[in-house]
N, C-alpha and C positions, 0 to 999 in steps of 0.2 A: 504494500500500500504506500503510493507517495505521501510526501509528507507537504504537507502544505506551504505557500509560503506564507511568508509573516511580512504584513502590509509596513512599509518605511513609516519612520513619525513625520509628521506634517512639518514644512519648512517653519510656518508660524509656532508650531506646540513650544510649551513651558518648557521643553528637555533643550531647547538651540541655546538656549540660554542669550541669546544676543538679540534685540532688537531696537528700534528707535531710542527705547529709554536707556540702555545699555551705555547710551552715548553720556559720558558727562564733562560739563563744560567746568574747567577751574576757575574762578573767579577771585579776582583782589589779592590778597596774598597766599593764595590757597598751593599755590606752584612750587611756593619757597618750604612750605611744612611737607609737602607730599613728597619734596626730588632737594633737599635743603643743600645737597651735595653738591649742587649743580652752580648754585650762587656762593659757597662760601666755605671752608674748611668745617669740618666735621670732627679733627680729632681735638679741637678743642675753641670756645669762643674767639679765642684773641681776635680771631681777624672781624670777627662783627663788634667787635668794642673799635680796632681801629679805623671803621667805618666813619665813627663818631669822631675818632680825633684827627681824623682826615680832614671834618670838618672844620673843625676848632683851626688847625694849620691854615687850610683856605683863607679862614678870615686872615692868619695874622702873616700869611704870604700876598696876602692883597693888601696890606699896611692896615688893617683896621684894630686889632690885637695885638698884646704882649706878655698876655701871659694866659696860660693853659695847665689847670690842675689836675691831676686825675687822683680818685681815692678807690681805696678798695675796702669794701664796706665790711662789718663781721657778719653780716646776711647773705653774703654772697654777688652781693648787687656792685656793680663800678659807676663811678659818677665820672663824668666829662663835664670841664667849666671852661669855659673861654669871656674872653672882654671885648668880644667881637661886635657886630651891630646887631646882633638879633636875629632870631627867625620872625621874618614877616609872618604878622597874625591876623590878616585883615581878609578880606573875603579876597577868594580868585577872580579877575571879571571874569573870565569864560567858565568852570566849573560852579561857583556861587558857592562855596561849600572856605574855610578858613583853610589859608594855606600852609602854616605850620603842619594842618592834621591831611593835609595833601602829601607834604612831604615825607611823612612818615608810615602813610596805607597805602600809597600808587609806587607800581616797581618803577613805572619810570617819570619821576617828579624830580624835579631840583633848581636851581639857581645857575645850572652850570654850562647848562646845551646854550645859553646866551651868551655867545664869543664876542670880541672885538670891542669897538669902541662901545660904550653906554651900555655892555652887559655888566652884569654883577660882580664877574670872575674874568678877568684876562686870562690866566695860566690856574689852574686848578687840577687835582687828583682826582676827584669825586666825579667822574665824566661821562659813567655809563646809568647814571638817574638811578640801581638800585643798590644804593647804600644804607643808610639807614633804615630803608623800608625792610629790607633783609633783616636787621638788627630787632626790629619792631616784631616781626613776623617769629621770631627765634628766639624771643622773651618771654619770660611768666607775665611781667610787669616790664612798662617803660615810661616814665614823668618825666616829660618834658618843660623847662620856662623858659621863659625868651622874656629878656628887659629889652625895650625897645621905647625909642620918643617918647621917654613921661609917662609910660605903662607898664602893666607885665604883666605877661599872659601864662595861665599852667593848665595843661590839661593831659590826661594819662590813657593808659594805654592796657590791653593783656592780649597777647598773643593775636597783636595785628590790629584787633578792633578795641575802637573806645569808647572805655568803660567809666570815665571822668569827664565829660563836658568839657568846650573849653571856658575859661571865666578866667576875665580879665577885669584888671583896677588899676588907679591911678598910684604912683610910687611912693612911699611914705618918703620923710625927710629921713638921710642916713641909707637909701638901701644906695644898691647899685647903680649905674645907669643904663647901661646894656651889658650884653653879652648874652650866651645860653649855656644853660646848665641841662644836661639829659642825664639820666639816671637809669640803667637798665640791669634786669634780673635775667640772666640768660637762663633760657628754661637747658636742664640737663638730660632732657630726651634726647635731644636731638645733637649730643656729644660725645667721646670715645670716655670724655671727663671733663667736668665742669670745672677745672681747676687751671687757672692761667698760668702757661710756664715766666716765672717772675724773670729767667735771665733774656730771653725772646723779649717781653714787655720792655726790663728796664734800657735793653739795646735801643729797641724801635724808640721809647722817650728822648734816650740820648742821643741818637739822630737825629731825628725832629730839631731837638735844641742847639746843633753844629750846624744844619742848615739854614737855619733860619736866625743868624746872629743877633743880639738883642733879644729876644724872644725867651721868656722865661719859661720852665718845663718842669713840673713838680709833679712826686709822687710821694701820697699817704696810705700806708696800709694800717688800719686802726687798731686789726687784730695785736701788731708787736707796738704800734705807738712809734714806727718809723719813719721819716720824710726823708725822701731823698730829692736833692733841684740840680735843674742842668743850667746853667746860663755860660755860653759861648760868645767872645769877640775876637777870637784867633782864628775863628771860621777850617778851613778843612785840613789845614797840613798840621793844625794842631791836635786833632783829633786823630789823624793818621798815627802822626809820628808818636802817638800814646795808646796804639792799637796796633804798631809794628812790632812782630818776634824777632826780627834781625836787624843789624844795623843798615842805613840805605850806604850804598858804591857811592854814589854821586847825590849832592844836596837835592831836597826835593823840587821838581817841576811841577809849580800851582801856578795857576793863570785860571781867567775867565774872558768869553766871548759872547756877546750878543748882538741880534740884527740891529740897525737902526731904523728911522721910517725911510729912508729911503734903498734899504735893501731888495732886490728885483727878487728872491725866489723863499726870503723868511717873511713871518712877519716881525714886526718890531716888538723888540722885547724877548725872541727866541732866541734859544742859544743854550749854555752849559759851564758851571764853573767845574774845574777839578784838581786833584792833588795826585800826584804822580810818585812811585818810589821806586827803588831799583835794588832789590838784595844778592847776597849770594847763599845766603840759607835763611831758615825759616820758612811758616806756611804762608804764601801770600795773603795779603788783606784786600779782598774785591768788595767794594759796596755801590751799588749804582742807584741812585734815585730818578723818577719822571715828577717836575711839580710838588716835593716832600714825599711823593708815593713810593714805598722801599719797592726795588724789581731786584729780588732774590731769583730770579729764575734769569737775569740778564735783559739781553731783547739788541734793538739796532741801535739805541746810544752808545752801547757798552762798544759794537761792531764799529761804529766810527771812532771811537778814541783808539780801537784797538788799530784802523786805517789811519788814522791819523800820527800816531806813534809808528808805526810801521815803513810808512812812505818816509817821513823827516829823517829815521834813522840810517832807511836804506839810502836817501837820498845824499847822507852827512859820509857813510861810509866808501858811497861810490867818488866823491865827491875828491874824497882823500886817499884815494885809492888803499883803502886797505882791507878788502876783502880778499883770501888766498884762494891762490888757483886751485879748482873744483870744486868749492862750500859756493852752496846754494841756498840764500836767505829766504824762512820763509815768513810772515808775520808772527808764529807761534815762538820764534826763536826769539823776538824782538819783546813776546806779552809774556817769557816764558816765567821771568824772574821782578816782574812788574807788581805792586804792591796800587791800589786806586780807590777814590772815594768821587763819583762822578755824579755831579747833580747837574740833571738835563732840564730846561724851562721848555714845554711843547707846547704851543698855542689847543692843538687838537690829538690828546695823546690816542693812539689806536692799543688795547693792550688784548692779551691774549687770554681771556676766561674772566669772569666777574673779580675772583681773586686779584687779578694785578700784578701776577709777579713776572710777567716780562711786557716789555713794550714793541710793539708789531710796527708801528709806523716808519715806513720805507725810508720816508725822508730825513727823518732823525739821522740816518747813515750818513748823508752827506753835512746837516746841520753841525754835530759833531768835530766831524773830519776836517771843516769848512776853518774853525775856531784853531781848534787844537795842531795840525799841520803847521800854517805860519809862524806862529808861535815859539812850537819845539824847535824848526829849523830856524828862527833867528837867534833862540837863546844857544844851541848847540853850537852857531859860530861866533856868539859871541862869548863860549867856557869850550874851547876846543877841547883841551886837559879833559875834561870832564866829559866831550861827546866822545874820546879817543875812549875812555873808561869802559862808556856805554855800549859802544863797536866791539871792543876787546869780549862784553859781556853774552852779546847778541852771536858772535860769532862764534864763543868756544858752546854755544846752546846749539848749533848748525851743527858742529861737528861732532858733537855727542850722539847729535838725533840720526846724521847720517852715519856716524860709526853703527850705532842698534840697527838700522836697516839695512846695513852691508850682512851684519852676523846673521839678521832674520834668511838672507837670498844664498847666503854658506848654506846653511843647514838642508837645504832644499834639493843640495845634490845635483846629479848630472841627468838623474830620472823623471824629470819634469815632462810631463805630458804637451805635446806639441798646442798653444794656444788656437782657439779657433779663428780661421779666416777674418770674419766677422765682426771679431773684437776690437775696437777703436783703443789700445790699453795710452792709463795715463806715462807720465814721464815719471815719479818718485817712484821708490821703493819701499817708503814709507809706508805700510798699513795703516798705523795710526791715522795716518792723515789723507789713503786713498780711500776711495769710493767709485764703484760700478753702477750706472746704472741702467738696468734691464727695462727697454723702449720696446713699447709695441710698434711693430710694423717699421719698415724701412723708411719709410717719408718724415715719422717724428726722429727715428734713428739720426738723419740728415740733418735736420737741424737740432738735434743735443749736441751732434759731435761739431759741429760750428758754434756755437752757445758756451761751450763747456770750458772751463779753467783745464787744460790742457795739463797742467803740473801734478793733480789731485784725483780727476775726473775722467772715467772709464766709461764707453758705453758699449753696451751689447745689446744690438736689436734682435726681436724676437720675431719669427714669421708666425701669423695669424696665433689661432688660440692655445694655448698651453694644455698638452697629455692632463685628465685629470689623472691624476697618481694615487687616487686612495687607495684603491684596489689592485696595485700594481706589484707585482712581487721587484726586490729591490735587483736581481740580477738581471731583470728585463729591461728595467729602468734605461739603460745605454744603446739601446733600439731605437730610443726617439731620440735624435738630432739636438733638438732644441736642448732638453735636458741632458744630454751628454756635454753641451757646446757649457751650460750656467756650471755644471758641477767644474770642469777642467779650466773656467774661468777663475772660478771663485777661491780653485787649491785646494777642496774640501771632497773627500766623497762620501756616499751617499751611507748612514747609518742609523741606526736606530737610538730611541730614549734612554737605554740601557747601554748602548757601547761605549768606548773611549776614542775617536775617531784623532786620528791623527791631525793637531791642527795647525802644525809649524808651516803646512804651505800656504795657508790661509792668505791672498794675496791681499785683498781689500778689507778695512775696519769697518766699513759699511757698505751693506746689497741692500740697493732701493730698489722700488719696484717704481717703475713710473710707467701707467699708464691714463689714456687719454680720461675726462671726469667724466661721461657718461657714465649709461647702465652696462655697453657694450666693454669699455675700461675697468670698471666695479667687478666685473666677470673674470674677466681676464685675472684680476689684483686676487681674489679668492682663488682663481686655480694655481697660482704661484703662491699664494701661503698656506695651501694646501701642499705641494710640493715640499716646505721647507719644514710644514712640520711633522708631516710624515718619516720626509727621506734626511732631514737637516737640523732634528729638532736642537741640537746641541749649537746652531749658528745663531738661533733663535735667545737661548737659554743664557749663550753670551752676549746676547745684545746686539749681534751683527747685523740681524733685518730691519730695514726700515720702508716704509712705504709716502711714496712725496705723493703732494698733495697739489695739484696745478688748478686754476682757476677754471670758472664754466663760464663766464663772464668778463667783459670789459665797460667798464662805462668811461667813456669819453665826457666829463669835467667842463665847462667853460667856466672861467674868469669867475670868482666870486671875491668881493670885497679887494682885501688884503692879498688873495690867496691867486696864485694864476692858474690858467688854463691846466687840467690834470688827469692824468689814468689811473682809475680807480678799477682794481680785482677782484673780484667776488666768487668766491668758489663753489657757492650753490645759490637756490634759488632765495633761503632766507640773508644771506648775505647780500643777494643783491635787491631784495626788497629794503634790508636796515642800510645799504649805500642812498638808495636813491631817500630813505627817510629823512638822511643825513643832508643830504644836497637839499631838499625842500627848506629845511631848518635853517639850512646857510642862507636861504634865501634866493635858490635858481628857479626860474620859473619850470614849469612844468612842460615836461618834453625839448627842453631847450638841451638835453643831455642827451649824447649818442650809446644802446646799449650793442654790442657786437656779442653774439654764443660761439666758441670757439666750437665748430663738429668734432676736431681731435687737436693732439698736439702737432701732428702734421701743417696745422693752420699756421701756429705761432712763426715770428721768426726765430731766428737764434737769440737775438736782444732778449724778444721779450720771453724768451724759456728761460734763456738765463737770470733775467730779473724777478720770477714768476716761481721758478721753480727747482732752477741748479745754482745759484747767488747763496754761498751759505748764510748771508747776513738778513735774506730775505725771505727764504722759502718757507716753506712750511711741511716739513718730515718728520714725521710720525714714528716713533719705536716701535716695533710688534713684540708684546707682552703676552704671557699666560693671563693678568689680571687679578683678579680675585679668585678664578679657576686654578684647581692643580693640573697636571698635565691628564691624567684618567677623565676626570670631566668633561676637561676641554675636547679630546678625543670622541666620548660618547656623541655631543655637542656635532662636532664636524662629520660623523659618520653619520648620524641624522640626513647632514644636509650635502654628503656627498657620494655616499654608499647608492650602490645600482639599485639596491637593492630594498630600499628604505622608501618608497614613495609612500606607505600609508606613515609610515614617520615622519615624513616631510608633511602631508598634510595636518597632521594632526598637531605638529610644532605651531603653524599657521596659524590654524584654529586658534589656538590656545594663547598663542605672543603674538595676533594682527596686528596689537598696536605697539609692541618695540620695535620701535624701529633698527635702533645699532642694537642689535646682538650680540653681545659680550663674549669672544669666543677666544 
C-alpha cells in the first residue's frame, strides 16, 4: 500500500516564521544597544567617557576654555566639566524639540558638520555627529548642565531616553558662567568591565594637556582623595623628551606648519605641529593626534611625516654623497629608529570606524609632507654634523635590513622552483617589506603592474575564476595552472592545519587578493580564501593574507568654499550615499557632482589603482583573521557554503542569517 503524501505547510502558516511583521525597524538609539560594538569599544567604557572630553577639548581648541576636570565618582559614574560656552539649550528651528536633548538622543547631531567661516568649530575631533549620543545610549544615567548667557539648563537622561525634563533658571550670584558639566553612569552590560584602565585615562589626560598649551587638565578620583593636573607650556619636545627610553643621536627636530588664506590646495589654519627624535636603542615613542583626537591605530598624517622625513633625509644624503655603493634607502630605514609626537589640525578629518583611531583622509598625506619636508631639509643644512649623524643612522638601518634578506635568499638553496611566466616579481628581497598581488584577469593585471611601487610590489594575474579547492585532495591541487602558478609564487606549498610547512621560502610578507568590487570580484575573493584556508591555512595563521579593498565608485567634486575641485572614492553603495551627504552639507548643489561605477579594475588607470588601492599610505587592506571563530568552526562554517554537496545546508544557512549580511567566517 502507498503511502501517502503529506501536503507542504502553506507559504503564509505560523511554522515560516517570517512575514511582514518579522521586519523591524530600529529607531533612535536602539542600533547602539543592539550592535554597541559597532560604534565604540566594548572591553571597557573609556572611549565613550572620551566622547565627552573630546568635547570639553573642542571648546578649549576653538579658544573658548581653559580648563577641563574630570572626576571619578565612588558610584561608579565620571563627571566631564569644561568652561567652554555651553551647550545651546534653546529650541532647534527645524526639529522644534531643545537642542542640548538633540545632541544627546540623535546619532547624528552636533555643532561640528558646520565647517568654515561662521561655523561653530573650524578644526574639531567630534566629526562623525555620534558621540555623545553613543555615551547617552551606553549609560544607566547621564545629567547633563550647560551655563550658558545668564542661564542654566539641567536635564537627565537613562539609557538614551529622558527621564528629567529639561528646566532651566536664571544664575544665582556666585555660580558659574558657562561651560558644561555631563555626568554619566556607564551601564556595565554592555562591557568586558566596567572599570576604566587609570594608566590609558591618565595618558589620554596628559595629552590632551601637551597639546593644547595653557589649557589646564585635572583628575579627581574620590575613592583614594587623589588629584592629579596637567598644565603644559613646553608644548611637544617636552613631553617627548620625558616619555623617551633612550637618549636622542641628534637634538630634537620640532617645528610647526600651517596653511594661510591664501594657500591654493589647504584651507587656512591646516596643517600639523610635531616633535621628532632619533635613538639608537630603546622602544620608540609614536603618538599621532587629528584635532586632540589620539589615532593609536596611525592613518595618513602619520604617512606624510613618515614622507616627509624620508625625502629631506634621502635628499641630504644624496646630496652629500654618502650613501655606499649597493644600500638601497628605503623610508622604513629612515622611520626605523625615529621617536614622534605629531599633532595634525584637519579642517574635514575622514577617520576609519566610529572609534577614531586612525585617520583615512588622503590629503593629510601631502598636508603633512607639504610642512615637514622644507623644514627638515633647511635645518639639516643648516646642523650638517648633525644630518651626517642622521645619514650615518638611516644607513647602517639599510644595511642590516638588506644583510636579513640576503640570509633569508641563502637559505632557499639552489632548488627553487622555476617562477611563473606570468609573474611581474618586485625588485627587494625583503619579505618584510614585499607584497604580491593576485589581479583578476589580464587587463587589471596591466595596469597594477604600471601602478605598482616597482621596489615592494608583485603582481600575478589570474585567468578567469579560481578551482574551488574544498573538495580537492591536496596532491591534485598542481593540475590546475593557476594554483600551481600562486603556490611557486608565494614559496609556500600547499598543507594542512596540523603540519609544519616549510616557510623559509616564503617570498612575500603579504598575498593580497585584489579583485574587481562587484559580486563577480566578491566570488572570485571567497574562492581564493577558500584556497588559502584549506590548502594555506598556516599563511593565514601568520598573518600573511590580506584582501584590498578598491573602490565601486568615483564622484567627481566641484569647487566648494575653501576647498577645490576633488575625487572622492567610495567603495560601496553606503559610502557613496554618506559622500554625496557630505557634499550636500558642504553646500554643492544637487547633481552639480559627477558619479562614474568603475565595471572592474581593468577600468582604473594605473594612477588611480595606485592611489585607490596599491599606495600603502592610502589603501585600504584588510587582514584575513579566524575572528572570534576557532579554526573547526570556521571550517564547519565554509563547508556549508562551499561543499558540493551541502545545498540543503546552504539553504537553510539562508533561511536562518537572510539578514547578516558579512558572515563572520
Amino acid at each position: 500500500m502507498a503511502t501517502p503524501l503529506k501536503t507542504p505547510p502553506s507559504p503564509s502558516s505560523a511554522s515560516s516564521g517570517y512575514s511582514e511583521g518579522s521586519i523591524r525597524v530600529l529607531k533612535g538609539l536602539e542600533p547602539v544597544k543592539q550592535r554597541p560594538g559597532m560604534y565604540t569599544r566594548t572591553d571597557n567604557p573609556l572611549h565613550i567617557i572620551q566622547e565627552v572630553l573630546d568635547n570639553a577639548a573642542d571648546e578649549a581648541l576653538a579658544g573658548y576654555g581653559k580648563k577641563i576636570k574630570v572626576t571619578l565618582h565612588t558610584d561608579g559614574s565620571v563627571s566631564i566639566e569644561d568652561d567652554g560656552r555651553g551647550i545651546p539649550f534653546g529650541l532647534h528651528p527645524e526639529e522644534k524639540a531643545p537642542v542640548v536633548e538633540l545632541v544627546f538622543t540623535r546619532l547624528h547631531a552636533g555643532g561640528k558638520f558646520d565647517k568654515g567661516s561662521g561655523g561653530a568649530y573650524s578644526f574639531s575631533g567630534g566629526l562623525h555627529g555620534v558621540g555623545v549620543s553613543v555615551t547617552n545610549a551606553l549609560s544607566k544615567r547621564l545629567e547633563v548642565v550647560s551655563h550658558r548667557e545668564g542661564s542654566v539648563a539641567k536635564l537627565a537622561f537613562s539609557a538614551g531616553d529622558v527621564i528629567e525634563a529639561l528646566e532651566i533658571r536664571k544664575l544665582e550670584a556666585g555660580e558659574r558662567r558657562q561651560g558644561t558639566t555631563v555626568r554619566a553612569w556607564p551601564d556595565a552590560k554592555y562591557f568586558e568591565t566596567a572599570a576604566l584602565p587609570m594608566s590609558e585615562l591618565t595618558h589620554l589626560l596628559r595629552s590632551k594637556a601637551v597639546l593644547m598649551p595653557g589649557v589646564s587638565v585635572t583628575l579627581t578620583v574620590e575613592k583614594t582623595k587623589e588629584t592629579q593636573q596637567w598644565l603644559y607650556k613646553g608644548g611637544l619636545s617636552d613631553y617627548l623628551m620625558q616619555t623617551l627610553s633612550g637618549d636622542p643621536v641628534i637634538p630634537l627636530f620640532e617645528g610647526s606648519g600651517h596653511a594661510d588664506k591664501n594657500a591654493d590646495n589647504f584651507a587656512e589654519g591646516e596643517g600639523a605641529d610635531w616633535c621628532v627624535a632619533f635613538t639608537e636603542d630603546g622602544q620608540p615613542v609614536r603618538e599621532s593626534y587629528v584635532n586632540l583626537i589620539p589615532t593609536s591605530a596611525g592613518g595618513t598624517h602619520e604617512s606624510g611625516l613618515r614622507d616627509g622625513l624620508f625625502t629631506a633625509v634621502k635628499g641630504f644624503i644624496e646630496l652629500h654623497s654618502l650613501l655606499p655603493k649597493g644600500v638601497k634607502l628605503l623610508p622604513e630605514d629612515v622611520f626605523a629608529r625615529a621617536s614622534y609626537v605629531l599633532s595634525a589640525k584637519v579642517l574635514d578629518p575622514q577617520f576609519q570606524g566610529q572609534i577614531k583611531e586612525r585617520l583615512n583622509s588622503r590629503d593629510a598625506v601631502r598636508l603633512v609632507s607639504s610642512f615637514v619636508r622644507p623644514a627638515l631639509e633647511l635645518w639639516l643644512n643648516q646642523h650638517v654634523d648633525y644630518g651626517k649623524k642622521l645619514a650615518e643612522l638611516a644607513i647602517k638601518a639599510a644595511q642590516t635590513r638588506q644583510r636579513a634578506g640576503q640570509k633569508v635568499e641563502k637559505r632557499k638553496g639552489s632548488g627553487v622552483a622555476v617562477l611563473p611566466g606570468k609573474l611581474t616579481d618586485c625588485e627587494s628581497k625583503d619579505i618584510s617589506h614585499n607584497e604580491v598581488f593576485l589581479v583578476e584577469g589580464d587587463s587589471a593585471g596591466g595596469s597594477a603592474k604600471m601602478g605598482r611601487d616597482k621596489e615592494s610590489q608583485a603582481i600575478l594575474p589570474l585567468r578567469g575564476k579560481v578551482l574551488n579547492t574544498w573538495e580537492v585532495e591536496r596532491d591534485r591541487l598542481f593540475a590546475n595552472t593557476e594554483i600551481h602558478d600562486i603556490s611557486v609564487a608565494v614559496g609556500v606549498d600547499p598543507h594542512g592545519p596540523n603540519d609544519s610547512p616549510d616557510m623559509s621560502g616564503l617570498r612575500y610578507g603579504k598575498i593580497c587578493i585584489l579583485s574587481d568590487a562587484d559580486v563577480d570580484g566578491s566570488h572570485i575573493q571567497v574562492l581564493l580564501l577558500t584556497l588559502f584556508f584549506r590548502h594555506f591555512p598556516k599563511l593565514i595563521e601568520a598573518g600573511h593574507v590580506y584582501v584590498a579593498k578598491p573602490p565601486l565608485f568615483r564622484v567627481d567634486a566641484p569647487a566648494r568654499g575653501k576647498k577645490p575641485a576633488s575625487k572622492v572614492y567610495a567603495l560601496d553603495e553606503g559610502e557613496l550615499t554618506a559622500t554625496l551627504d557630505k557634499l550636500r552639507k558642504d553646500g554643492v548643489r544637487e547633481g552639480a557632482w559627477n558619479i562614474s561605477r568603475f565595471k572592474g579594475l581593468g577600468e582604473m588607470s594605473a594612477e588611480q589603482l595606485w592611489e585607490t588601492t596599491l599606495n600603502p599610505d592610502t589603501r585600504r587592506l584588510m587582514k584575513v583573521q579566524l575572528g572570534r571563530f576557532d579554526f573547526t568552526s570556521t571550517q564547519g562554517e565554509i563547508t556549508k557554503l562551499m561543499g558540493k554537496g551541502e545545498a540543503a545546508a546552504r539553504r537553510e544557512l539562508m533561511e536562518l542569517r537572510a539578514d547578516d549580511v558579512d558572515i563572520d567566517v
